[in-house]
N, CA, C and O of each residue as an XYZ file, in Angstrom:
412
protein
N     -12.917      4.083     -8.085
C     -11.801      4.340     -7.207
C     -10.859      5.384     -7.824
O     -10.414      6.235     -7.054
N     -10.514      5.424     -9.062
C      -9.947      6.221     -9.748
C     -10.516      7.917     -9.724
O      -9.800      8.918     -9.727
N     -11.615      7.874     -9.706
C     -12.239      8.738     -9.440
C     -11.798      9.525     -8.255
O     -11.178     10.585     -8.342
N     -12.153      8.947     -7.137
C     -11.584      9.037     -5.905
C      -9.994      9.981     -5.364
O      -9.577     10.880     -4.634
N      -9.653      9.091     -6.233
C      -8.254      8.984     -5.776
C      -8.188     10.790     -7.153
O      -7.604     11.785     -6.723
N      -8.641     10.826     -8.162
C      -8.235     12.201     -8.498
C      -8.831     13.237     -7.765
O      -8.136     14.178     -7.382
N     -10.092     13.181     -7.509
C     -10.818     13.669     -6.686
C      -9.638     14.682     -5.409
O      -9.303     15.860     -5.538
N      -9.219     13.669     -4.197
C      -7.962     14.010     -3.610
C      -7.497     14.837     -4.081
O      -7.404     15.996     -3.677
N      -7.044     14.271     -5.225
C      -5.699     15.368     -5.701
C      -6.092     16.493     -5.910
O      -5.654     17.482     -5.322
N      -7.269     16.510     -7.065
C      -7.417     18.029     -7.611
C      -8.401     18.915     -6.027
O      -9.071     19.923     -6.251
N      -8.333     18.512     -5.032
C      -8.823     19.079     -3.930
C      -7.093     19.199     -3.299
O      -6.789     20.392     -3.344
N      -6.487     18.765     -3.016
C      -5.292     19.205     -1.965
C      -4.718     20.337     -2.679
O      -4.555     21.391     -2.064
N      -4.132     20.163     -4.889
C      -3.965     21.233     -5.249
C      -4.408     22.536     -5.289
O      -3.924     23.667     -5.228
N      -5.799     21.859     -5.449
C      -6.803     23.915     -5.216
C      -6.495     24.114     -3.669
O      -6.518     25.309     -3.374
N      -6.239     23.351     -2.704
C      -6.278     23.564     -1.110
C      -4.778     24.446     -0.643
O      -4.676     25.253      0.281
N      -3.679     23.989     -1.618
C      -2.200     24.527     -1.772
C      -2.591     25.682     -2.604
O      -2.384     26.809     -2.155
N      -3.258     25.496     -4.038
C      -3.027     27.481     -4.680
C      -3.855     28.177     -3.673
O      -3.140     29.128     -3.358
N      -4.998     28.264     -2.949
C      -5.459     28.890     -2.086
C      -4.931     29.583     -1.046
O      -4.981     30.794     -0.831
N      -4.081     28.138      0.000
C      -2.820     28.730      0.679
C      -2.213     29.427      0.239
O      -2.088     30.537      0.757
N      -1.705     29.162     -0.665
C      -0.532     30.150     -1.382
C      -0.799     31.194     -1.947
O       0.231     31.813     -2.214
N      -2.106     31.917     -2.402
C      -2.677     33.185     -2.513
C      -3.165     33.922     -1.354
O      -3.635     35.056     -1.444
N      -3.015     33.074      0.065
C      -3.789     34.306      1.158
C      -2.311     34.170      1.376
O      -1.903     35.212      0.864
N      -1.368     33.598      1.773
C       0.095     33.283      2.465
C       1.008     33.502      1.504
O       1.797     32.579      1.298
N       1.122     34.600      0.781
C       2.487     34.886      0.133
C       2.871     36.130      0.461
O       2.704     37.173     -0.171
N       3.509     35.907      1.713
C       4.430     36.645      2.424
C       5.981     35.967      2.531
O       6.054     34.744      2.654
N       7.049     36.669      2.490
C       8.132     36.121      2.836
C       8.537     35.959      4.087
O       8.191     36.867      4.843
N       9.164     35.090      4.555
C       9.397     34.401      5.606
C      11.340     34.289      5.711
O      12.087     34.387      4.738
N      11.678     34.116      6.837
C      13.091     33.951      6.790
C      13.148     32.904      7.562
O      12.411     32.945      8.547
N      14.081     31.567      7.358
C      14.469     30.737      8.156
C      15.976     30.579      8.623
O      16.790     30.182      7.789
N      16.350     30.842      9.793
C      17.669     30.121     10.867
C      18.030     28.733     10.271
O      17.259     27.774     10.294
N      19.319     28.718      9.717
C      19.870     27.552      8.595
C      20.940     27.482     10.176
O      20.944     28.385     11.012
N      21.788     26.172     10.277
C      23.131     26.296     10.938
C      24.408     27.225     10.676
O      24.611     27.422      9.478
N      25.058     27.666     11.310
C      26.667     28.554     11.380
C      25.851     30.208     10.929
O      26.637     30.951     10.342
N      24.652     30.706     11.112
C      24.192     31.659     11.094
C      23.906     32.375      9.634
O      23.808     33.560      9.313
N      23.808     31.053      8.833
C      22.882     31.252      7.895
C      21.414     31.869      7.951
O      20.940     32.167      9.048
N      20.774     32.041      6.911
C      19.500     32.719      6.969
C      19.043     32.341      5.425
O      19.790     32.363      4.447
N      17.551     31.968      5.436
C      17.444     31.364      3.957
C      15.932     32.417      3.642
O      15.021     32.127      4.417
N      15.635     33.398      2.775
C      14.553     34.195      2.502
C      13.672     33.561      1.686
O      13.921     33.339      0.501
N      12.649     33.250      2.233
C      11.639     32.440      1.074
C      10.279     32.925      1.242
O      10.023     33.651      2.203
N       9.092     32.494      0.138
C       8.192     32.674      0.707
C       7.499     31.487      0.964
O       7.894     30.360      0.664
N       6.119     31.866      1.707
C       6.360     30.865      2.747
C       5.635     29.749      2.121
O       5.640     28.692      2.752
N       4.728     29.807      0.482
C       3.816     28.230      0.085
C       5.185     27.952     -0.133
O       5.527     27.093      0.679
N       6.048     28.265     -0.805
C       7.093     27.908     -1.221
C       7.791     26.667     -0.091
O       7.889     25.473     -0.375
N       8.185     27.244      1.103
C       8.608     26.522      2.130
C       7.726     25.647      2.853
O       8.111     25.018      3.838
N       6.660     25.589      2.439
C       5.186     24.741      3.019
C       5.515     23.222      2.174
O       5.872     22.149      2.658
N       5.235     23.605      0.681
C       4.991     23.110     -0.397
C       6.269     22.088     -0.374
O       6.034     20.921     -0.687
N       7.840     22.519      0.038
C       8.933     21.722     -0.179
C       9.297     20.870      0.823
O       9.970     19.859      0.625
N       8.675     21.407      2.455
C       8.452     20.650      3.577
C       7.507     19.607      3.016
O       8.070     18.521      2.879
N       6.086     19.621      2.610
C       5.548     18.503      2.116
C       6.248     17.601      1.256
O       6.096     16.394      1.449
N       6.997     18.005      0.330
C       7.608     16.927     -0.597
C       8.369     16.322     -0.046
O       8.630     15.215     -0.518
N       8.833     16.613      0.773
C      10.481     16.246      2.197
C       9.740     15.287      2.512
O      10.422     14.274      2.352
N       8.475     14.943      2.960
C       8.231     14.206      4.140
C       7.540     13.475      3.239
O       7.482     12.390      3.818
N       6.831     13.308      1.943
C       6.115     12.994      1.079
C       6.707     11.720     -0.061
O       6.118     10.688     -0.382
N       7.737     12.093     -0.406
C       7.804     11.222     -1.161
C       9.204      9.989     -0.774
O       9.654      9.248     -1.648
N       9.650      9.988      0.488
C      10.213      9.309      1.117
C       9.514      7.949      1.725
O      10.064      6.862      1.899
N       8.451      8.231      1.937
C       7.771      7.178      2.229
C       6.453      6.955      0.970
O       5.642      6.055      1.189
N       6.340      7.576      0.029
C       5.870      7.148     -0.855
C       6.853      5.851     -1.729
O       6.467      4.696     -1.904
N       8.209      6.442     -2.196
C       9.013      5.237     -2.036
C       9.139      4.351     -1.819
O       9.470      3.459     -2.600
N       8.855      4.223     -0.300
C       8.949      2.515      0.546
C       7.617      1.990     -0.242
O       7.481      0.945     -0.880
N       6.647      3.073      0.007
C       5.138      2.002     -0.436
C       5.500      1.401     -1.657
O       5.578      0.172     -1.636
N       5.784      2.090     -2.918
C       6.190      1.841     -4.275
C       6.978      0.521     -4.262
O       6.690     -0.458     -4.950
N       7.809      0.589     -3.565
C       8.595     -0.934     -3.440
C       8.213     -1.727     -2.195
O       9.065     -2.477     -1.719
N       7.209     -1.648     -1.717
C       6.588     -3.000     -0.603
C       5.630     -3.082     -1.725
O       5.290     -4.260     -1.834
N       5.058     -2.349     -2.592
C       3.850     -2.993     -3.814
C       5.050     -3.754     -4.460
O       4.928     -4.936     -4.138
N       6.002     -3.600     -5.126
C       7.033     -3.959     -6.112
C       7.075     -5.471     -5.541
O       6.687     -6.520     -6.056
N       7.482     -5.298     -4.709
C       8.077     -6.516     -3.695
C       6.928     -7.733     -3.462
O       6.948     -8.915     -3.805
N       5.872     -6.905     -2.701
C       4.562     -8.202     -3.174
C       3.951     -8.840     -4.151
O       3.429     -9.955     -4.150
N       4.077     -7.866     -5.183
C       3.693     -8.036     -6.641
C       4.840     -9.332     -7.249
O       4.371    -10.129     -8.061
N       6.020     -9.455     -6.908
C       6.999    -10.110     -7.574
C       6.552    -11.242     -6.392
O       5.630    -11.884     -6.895
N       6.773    -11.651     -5.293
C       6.106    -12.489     -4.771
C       5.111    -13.406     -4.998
O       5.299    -14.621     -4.935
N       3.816    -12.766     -5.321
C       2.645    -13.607     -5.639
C       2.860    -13.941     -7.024
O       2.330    -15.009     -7.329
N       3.598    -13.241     -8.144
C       4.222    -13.837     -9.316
C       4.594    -14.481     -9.096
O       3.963    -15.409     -9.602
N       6.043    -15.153     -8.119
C       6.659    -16.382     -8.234
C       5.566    -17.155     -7.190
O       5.551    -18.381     -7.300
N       4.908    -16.726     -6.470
C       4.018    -18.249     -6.088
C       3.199    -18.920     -7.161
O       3.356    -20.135     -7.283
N       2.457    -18.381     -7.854
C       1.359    -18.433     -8.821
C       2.002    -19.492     -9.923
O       1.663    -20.548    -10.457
N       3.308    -18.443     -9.950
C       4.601    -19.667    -10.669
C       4.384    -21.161    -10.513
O       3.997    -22.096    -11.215
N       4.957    -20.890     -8.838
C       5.021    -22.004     -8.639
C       3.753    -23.265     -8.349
O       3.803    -24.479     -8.548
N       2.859    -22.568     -7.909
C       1.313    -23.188     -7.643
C       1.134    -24.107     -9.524
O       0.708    -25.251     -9.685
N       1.515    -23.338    -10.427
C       1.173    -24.196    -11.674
C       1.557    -24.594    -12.149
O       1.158    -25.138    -13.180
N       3.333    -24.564    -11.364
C       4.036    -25.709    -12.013
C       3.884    -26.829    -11.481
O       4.547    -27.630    -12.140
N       3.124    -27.576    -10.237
C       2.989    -28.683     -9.891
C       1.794    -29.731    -10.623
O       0.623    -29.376    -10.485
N       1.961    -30.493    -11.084
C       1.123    -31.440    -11.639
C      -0.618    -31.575    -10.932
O      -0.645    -31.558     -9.701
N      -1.585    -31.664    -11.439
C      -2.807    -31.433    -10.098
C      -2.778    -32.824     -9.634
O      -2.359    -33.746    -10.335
N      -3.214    -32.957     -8.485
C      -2.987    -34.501     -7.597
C      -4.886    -35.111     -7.834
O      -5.826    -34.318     -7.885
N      -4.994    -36.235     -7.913
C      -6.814    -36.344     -7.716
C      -6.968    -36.323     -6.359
O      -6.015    -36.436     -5.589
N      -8.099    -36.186     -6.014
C      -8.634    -35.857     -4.730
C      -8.293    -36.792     -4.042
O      -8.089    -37.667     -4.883
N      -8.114    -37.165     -3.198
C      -8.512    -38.390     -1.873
C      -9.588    -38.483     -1.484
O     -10.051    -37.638     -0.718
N     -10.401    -39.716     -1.975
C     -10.943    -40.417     -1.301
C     -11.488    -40.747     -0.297
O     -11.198    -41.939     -0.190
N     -12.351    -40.358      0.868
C     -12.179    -41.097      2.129
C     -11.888    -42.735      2.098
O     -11.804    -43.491      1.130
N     -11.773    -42.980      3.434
C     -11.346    -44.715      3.349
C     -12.988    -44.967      3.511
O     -13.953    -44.220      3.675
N     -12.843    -46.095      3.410
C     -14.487    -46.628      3.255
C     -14.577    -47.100      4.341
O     -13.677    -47.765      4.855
N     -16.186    -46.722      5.137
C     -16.496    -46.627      6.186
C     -16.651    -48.405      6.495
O     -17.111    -49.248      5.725
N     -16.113    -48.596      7.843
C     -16.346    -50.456      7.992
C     -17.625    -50.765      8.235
O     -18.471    -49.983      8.669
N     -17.828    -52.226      7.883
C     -18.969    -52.556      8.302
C     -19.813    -52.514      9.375
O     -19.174    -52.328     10.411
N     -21.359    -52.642      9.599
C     -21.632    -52.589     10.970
C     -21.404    -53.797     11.611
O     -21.376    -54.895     11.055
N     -21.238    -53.572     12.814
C     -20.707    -54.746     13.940
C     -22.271    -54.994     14.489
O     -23.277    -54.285     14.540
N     -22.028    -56.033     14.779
C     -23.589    -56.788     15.449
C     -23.266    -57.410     16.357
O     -22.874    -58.572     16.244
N     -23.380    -56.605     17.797
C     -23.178    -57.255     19.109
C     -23.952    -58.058     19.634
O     -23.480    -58.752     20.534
N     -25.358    -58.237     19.269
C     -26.012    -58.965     19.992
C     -26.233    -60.246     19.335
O     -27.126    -60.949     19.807
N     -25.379    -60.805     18.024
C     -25.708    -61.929     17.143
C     -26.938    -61.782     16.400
O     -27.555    -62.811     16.122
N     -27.410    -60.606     16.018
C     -28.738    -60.272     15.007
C     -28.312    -60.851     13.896
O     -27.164    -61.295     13.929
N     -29.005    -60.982     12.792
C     -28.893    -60.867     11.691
C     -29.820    -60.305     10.962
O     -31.030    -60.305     11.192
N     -29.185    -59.756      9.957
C     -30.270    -58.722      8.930
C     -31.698    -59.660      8.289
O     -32.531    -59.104      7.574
């Protein structure tokens, strides 16, 4: 899995320097009150991804945090209880003999 998961990575990075060697042209962006911001454009690709990227990488980081501390305090608690012995069934009753048989 580890594998995997670098795999990803070192493919999206070569997939970004690539972009960013056919696409390095400068670009201008419309800011509010008639600003103007000159960039080029992996540049503005690359910082839009992190914008949207590690905001919700965040949440994941702490919903793992959060479950992880969870099943710690159950596990806790699962072994702090003494173990109980099993139960038993009740013992099945005798057979009834309707017709006055005997064995």
């Amino acid at each position: 899995m580890r594998f995997l998961k670098t795999l990803i990575w070192v493919t999206v990075i070569v997939g970004l320097i690539v972009f960013a060697i056919n696409n390095w042209v400068p670009v201008s962006v419309s800011l509010w009150g008639g600003l103007r911001l000159d960039s080029k454009l992996p540049a503005l690709v690359i910082a839009s991804f992190l914008l949207g990227f590690f905001p919700l990488y965040f949440v994941h980081r702490t919903m793992l945090w959060r479950m992880q501390r969870r099943i710690v305090s159950l596990e806790g608690n699962q072994r702090s209880y003494a173990p109980v012995a099993p139960i038993s069934p009740p013992p099945s009753p005798p057979p009834s003999y309707a017709s006055g048989d005997a064995i």
